[in-house]
N, C-alpha and C positions, 0 to 999 in steps of 0.2 A: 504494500500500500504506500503508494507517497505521501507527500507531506501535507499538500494542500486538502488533502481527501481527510487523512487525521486532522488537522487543525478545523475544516468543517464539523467533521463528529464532535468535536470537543465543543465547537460553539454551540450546535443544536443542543448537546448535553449540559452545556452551562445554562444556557437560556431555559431547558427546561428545568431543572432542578431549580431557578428563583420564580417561575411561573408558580408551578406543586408547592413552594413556601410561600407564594402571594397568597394563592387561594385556600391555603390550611390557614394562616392565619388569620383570615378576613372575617369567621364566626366571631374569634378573641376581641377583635379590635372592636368589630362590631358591638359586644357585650359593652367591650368598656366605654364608648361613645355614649351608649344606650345610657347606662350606669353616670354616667359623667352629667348629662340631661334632664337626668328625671331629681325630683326632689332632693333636698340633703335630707337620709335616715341614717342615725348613728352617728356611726363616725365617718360616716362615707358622705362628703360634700358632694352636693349636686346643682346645677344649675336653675334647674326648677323652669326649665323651656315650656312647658303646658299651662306657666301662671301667665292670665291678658297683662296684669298691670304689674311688670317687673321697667325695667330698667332702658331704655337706647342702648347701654352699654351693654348689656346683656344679651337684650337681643341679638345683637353683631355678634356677639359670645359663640351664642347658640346657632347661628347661623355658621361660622365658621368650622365651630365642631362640627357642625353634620354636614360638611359638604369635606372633610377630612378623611373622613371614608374612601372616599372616591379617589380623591389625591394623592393618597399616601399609596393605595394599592394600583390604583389605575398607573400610575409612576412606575413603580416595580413590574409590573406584567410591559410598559412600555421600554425600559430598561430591556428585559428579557429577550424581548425582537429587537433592538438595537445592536444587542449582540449577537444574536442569529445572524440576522441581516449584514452585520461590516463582516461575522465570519467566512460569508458565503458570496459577498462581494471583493473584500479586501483580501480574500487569503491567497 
């Protein structure tokens, strides 16, 4: 096998192993966003996103955690094909 044929395998194989870790973790993060959002009970601080009369600041709060989901994984799976992609271009 040559070079450029292993160095392809090796990207598809990198790229997909941080795919399989974007989407196993996405339940986790999910939780903790969830968890982050909803009321403070205990000792767990929460932002309390389902009360009308909180904060402008807040709001923005709450709007940035939940659109964080997206960002932080949509990233990593985009990452993932960047590296597919320059392996199987650039190699």
């Amino acid at each position: 096998m040559n070079r450029r044929a292993s160095v392809m395998i090796y990207g598809i194989m990198l790229g997909l192993v941080i795919i399989i870790l974007a989407l196993s973790l996405a339940p986790v993060g999910k939780f903790f966003i969830g968890s982050a959002m909803n009321a403070t009970v205990g000792d767990v601080t929460g932002l309390d996103c389902d009360n009308g009369s909180i904060s402008s600041f807040t709001k923005s709060a709450c709007v940035v955690t939940d659109f964080s989901l997206f960002y932080f994984f949509g990233s990593l799976i985009f990452i993932a094909g960047v590296i597919v992609t320059s392996r199987i271009v650039f190699a």
